[in-house]
MDTraj code that builds the backbone (N, CA, C; nanometers):
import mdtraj as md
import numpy as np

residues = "UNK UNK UNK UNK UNK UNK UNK UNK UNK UNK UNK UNK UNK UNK UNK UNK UNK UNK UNK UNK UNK UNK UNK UNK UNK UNK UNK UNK UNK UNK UNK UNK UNK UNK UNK UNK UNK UNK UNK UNK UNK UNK UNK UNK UNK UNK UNK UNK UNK UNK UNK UNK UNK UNK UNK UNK UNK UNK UNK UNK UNK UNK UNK UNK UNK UNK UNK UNK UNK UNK UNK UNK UNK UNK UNK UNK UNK UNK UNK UNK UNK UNK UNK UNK UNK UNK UNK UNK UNK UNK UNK UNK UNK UNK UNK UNK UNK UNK UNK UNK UNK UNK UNK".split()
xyz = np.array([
    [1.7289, -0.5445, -1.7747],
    [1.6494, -0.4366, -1.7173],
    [1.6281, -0.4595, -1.5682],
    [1.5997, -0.5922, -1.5353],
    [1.5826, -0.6333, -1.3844],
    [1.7216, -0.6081, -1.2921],
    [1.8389, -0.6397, -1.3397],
    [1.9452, -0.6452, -1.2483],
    [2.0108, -0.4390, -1.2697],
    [1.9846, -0.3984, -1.3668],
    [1.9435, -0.2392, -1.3524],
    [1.8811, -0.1603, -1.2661],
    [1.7684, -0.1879, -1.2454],
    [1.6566, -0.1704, -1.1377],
    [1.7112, -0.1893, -0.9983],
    [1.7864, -0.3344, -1.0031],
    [1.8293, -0.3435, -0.8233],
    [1.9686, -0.2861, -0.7827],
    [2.0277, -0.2472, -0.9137],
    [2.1466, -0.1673, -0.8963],
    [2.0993, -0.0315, -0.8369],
    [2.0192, 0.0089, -0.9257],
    [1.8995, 0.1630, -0.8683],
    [1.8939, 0.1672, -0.7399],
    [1.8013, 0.0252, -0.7381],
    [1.7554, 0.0297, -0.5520],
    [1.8795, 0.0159, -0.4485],
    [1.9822, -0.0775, -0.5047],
    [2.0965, -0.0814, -0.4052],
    [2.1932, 0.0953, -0.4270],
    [2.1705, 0.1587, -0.4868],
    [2.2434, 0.2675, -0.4914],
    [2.1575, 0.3881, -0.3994],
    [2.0375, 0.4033, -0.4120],
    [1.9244, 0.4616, -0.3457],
    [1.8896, 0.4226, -0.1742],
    [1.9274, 0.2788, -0.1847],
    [1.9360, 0.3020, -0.0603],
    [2.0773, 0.3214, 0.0377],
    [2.2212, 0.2904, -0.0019],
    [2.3260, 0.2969, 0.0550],
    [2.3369, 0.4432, 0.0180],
    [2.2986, 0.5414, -0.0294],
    [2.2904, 0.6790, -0.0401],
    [2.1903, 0.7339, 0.0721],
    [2.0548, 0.6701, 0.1034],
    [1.9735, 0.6612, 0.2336],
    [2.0448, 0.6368, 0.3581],
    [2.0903, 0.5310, 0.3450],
    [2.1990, 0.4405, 0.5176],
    [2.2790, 0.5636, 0.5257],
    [2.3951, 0.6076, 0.3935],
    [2.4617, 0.6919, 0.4470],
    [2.3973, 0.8396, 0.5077],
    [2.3401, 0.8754, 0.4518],
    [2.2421, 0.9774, 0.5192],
    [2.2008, 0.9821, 0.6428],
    [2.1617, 0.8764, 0.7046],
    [2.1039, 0.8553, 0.8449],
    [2.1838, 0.8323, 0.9289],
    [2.3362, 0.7891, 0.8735],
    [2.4424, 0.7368, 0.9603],
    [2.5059, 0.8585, 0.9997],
    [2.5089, 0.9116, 0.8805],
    [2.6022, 1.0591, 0.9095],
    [2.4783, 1.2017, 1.0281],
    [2.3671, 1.1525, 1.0203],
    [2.2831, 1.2221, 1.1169],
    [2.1828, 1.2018, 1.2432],
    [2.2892, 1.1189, 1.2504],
    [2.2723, 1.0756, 1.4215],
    [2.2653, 1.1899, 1.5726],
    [2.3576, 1.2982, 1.5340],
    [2.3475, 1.3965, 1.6362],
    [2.1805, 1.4158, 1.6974],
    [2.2280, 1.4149, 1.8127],
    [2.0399, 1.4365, 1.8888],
    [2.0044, 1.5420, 1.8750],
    [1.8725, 1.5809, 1.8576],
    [1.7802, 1.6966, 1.8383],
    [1.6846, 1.7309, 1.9531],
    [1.6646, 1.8278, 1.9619],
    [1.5230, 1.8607, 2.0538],
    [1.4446, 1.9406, 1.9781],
    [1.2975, 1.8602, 1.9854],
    [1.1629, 1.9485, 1.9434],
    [1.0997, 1.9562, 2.0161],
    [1.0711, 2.0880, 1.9986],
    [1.0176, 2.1896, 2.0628],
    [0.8421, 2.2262, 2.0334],
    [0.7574, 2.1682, 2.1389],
    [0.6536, 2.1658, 2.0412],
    [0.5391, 2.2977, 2.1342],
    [0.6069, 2.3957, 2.0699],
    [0.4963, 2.5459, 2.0737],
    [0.5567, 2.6151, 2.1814],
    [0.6922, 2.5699, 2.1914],
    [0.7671, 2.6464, 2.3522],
    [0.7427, 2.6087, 2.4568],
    [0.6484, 2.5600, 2.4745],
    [0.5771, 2.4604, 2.6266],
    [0.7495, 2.3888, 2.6311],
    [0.8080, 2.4043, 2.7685],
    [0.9018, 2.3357, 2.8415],
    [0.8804, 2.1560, 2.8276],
    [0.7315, 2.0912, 2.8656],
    [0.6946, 1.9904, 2.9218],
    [0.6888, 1.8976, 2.8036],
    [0.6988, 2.0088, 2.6718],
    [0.6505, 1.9295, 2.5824],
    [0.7671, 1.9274, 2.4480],
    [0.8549, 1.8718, 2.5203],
    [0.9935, 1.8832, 2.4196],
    [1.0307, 1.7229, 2.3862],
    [1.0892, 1.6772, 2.3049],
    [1.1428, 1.5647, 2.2480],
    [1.2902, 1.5233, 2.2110],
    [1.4001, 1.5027, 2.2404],
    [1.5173, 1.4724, 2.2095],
    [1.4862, 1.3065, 2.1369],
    [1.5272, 1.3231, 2.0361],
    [1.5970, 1.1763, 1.9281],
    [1.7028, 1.2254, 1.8548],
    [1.7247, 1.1202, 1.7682],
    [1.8605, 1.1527, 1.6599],
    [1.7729, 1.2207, 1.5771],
    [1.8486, 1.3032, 1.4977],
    [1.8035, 1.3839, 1.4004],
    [1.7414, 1.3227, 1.3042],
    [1.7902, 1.1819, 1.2240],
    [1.7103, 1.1208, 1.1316],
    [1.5995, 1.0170, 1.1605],
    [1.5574, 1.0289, 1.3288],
    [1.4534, 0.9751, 1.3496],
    [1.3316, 1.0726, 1.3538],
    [1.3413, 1.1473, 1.3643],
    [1.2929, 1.3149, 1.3079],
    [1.2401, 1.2820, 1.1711],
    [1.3348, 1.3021, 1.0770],
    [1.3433, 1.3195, 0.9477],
    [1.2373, 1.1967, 0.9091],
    [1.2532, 1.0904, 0.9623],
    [1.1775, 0.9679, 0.8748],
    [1.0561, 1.0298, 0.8971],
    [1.0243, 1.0424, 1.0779],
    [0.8440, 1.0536, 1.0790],
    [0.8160, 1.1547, 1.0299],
    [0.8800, 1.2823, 1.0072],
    [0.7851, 1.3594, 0.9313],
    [0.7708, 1.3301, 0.7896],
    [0.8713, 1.2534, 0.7812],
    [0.8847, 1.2033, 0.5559],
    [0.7373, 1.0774, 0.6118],
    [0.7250, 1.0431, 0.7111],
    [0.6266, 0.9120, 0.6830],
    [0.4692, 0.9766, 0.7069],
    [0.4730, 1.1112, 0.7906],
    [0.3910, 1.1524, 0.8192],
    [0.3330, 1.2518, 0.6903],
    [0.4090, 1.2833, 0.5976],
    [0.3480, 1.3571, 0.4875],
    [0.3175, 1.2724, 0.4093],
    [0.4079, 1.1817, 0.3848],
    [0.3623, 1.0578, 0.2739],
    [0.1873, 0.9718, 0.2975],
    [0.1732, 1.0017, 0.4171],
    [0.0484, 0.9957, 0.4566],
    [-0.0680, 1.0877, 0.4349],
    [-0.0273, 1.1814, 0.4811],
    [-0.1258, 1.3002, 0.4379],
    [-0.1527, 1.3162, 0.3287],
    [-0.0417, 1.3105, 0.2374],
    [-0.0450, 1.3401, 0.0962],
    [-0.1090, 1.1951, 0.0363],
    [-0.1469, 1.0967, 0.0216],
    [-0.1942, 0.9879, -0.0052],
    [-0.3415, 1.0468, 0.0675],
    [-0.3525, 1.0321, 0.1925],
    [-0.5026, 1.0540, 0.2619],
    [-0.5905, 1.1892, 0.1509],
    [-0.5107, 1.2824, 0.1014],
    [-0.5515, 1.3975, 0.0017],
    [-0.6061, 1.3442, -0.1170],
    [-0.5546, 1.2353, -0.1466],
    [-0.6052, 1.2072, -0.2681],
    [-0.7157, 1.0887, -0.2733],
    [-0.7612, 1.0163, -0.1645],
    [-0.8941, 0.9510, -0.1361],
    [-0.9810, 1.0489, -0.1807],
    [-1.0463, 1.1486, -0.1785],
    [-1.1449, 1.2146, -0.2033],
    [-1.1775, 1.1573, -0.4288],
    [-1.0549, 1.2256, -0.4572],
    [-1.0394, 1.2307, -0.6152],
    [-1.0536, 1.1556, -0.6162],
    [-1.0094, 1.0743, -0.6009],
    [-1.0028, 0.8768, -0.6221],
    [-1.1496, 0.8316, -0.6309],
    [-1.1936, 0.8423, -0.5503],
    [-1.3554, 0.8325, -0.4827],
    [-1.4039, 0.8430, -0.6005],
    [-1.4410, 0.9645, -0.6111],
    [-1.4867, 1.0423, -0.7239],
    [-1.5194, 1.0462, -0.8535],
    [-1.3775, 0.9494, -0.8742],
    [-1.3463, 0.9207, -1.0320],
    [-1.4148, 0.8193, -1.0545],
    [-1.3711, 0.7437, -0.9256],
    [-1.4303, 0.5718, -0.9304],
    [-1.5846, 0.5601, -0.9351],
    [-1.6589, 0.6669, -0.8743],
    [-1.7844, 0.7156, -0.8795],
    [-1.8789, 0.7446, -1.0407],
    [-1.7618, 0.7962, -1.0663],
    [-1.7853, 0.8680, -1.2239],
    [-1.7994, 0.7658, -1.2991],
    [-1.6852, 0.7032, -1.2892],
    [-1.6261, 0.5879, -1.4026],
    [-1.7656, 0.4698, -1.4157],
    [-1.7848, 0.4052, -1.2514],
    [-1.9083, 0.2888, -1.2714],
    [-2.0066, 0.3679, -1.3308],
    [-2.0815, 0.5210, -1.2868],
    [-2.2024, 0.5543, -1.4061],
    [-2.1783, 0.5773, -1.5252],
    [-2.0266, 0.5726, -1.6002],
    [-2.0324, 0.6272, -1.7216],
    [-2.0470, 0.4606, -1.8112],
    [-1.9901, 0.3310, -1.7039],
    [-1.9666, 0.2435, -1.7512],
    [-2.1345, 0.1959, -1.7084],
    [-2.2134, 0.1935, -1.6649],
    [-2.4017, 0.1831, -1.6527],
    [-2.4343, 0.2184, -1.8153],
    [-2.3799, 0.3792, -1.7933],
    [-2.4809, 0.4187, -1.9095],
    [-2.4316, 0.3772, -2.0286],
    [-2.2836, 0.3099, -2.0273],
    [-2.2451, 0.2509, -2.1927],
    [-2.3320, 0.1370, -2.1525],
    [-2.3505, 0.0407, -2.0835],
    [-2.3862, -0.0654, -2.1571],
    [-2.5342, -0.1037, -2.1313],
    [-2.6110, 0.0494, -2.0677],
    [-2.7772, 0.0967, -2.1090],
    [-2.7853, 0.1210, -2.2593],
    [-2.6823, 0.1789, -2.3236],
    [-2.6993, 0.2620, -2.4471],
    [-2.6728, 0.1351, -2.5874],
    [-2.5665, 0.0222, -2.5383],
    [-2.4982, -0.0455, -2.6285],
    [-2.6150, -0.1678, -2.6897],
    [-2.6519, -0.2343, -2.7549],
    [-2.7491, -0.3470, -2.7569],
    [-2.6307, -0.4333, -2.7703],
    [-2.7165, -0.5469, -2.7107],
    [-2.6342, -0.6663, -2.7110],
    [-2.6217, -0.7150, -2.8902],
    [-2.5291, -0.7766, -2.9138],
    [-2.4987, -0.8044, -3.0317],
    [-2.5740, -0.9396, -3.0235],
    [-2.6185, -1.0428, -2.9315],
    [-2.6610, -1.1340, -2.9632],
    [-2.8246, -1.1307, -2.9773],
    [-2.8697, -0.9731, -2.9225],
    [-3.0360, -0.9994, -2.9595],
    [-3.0859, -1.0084, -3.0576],
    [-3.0299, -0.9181, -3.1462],
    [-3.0560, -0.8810, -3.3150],
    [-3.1461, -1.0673, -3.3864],
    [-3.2572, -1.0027, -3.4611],
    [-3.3111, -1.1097, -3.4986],
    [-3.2535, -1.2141, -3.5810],
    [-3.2630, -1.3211, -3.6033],
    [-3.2401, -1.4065, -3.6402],
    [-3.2593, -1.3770, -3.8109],
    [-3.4035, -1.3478, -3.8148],
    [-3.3965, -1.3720, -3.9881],
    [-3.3423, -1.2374, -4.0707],
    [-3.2829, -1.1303, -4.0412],
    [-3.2751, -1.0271, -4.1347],
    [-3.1456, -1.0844, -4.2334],
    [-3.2294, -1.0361, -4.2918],
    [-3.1032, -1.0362, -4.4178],
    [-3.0921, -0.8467, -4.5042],
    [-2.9817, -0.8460, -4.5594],
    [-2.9454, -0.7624, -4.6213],
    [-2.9792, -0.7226, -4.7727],
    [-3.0195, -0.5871, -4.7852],
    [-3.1244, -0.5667, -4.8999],
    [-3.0171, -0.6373, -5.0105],
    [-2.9640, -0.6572, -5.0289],
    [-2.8849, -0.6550, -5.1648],
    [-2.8796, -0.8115, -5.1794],
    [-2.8765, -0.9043, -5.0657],
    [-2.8757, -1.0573, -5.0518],
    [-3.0271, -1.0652, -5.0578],
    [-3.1748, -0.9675, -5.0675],
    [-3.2953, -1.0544, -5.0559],
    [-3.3266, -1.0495, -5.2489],
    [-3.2317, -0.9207, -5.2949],
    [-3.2684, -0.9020, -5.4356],
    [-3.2369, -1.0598, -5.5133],
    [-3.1167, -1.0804, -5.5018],
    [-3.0261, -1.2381, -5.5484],
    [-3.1923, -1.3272, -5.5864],
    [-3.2166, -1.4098, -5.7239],
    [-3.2874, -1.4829, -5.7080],
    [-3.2420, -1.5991, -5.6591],
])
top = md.Topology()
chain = top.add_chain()
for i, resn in enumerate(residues, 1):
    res = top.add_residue(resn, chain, resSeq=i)
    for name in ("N", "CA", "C"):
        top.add_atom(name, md.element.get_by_symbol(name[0]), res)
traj = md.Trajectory(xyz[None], top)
């Protein structure tokens, strides 16, 4: 299963290399038509920061939920073990009706 996995990763990424190799041509961005405010790189230096820049955003989106849950989760885990009795308080001498009948 392990040497599967790095076949995966070695196929995933020489499918990546080739991708970036083959899109090298330079780009210009253009940011709102402003002349002053243009950018020339290769095209797949482009491509990464905005793939790194959503992968961000989209992670930063989900701090809130996360929060939240984790919020939820410690009071639900308070009130189980407000609600639970400890198994070791229970008294010492009870016994069970059917063991006090036994002479």
């Amino acid at each position: 299963m392990g040497l599967l996995s790095w076949l995966l990763r070695l196929a995933v990424f020489l499918v990546m290399m080739g991708f970036a190799l083959s899109n090298t041509d330079t780009a210009t961005l253009h940011f709102f038509g402003i002349p002053q405010f243009e950018w020339r790189a290769p095209l797949v230096l482009f491509l990464l920061i905005f793939f790194a820049v959503g992968t961000l955003l989209g992670a930063l989106a989900t701090v809130p939920i996360v929060l939240r849950q984790r919020r939820d989760l410690n009071r639900l885990r308070r009130l189980q073990a407000a609600s639970v009795p400890d198994p070791a308080a229970r008294p010492v001498g009870l016994v069970r009706a059917a063991d006090a009948r036994k002479p």
